[in-house]
C-alpha positions, 0 to 999 in steps of 0.5 A: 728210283724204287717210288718210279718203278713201283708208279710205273708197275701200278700204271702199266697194270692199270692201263697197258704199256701202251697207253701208259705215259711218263705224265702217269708214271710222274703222277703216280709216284708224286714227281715231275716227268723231269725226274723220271728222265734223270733216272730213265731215258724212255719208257721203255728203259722204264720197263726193262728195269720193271723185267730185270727187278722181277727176274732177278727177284725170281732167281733170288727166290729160286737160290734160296729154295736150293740154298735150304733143300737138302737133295743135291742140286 
């Protein structure tokens, strides 16, 4: 799954979320279109998996700076 979001990521970056197609997506990450759909019902769901990594990478970031300051948070 990481190959599917990292190809989606570099297509909606090359092309816009709009013009984007599963077709470029499966392309990119050297699978069939099928495969995407065991993991994601629909480019969008795609995307919203894309949000929720950066977010959630952010928050990680964002814990680990308060983990290693030594003002109270």
């Amino acid at each position: 799954m990481p190959e599917i979001l990292e190809a989606a990521l570099a297509c909606f970056g090359e092309k816009g979320f709009a013009a984007t197609r599963m077709d470029d997506v499966a392309a990119k990450a050297g699978i069939t279109k099928g495969t995407i759909y065991l993991y994601f019902d629909s480019k969008q769901a795609v995307f919203k998996a894309l949000a929720r990594q950066s977010a959630g990478a952010q928050i990680a970031a964002i814990a680990e700076q308060v983990k290693a300051s030594d003002t109270p948070s």
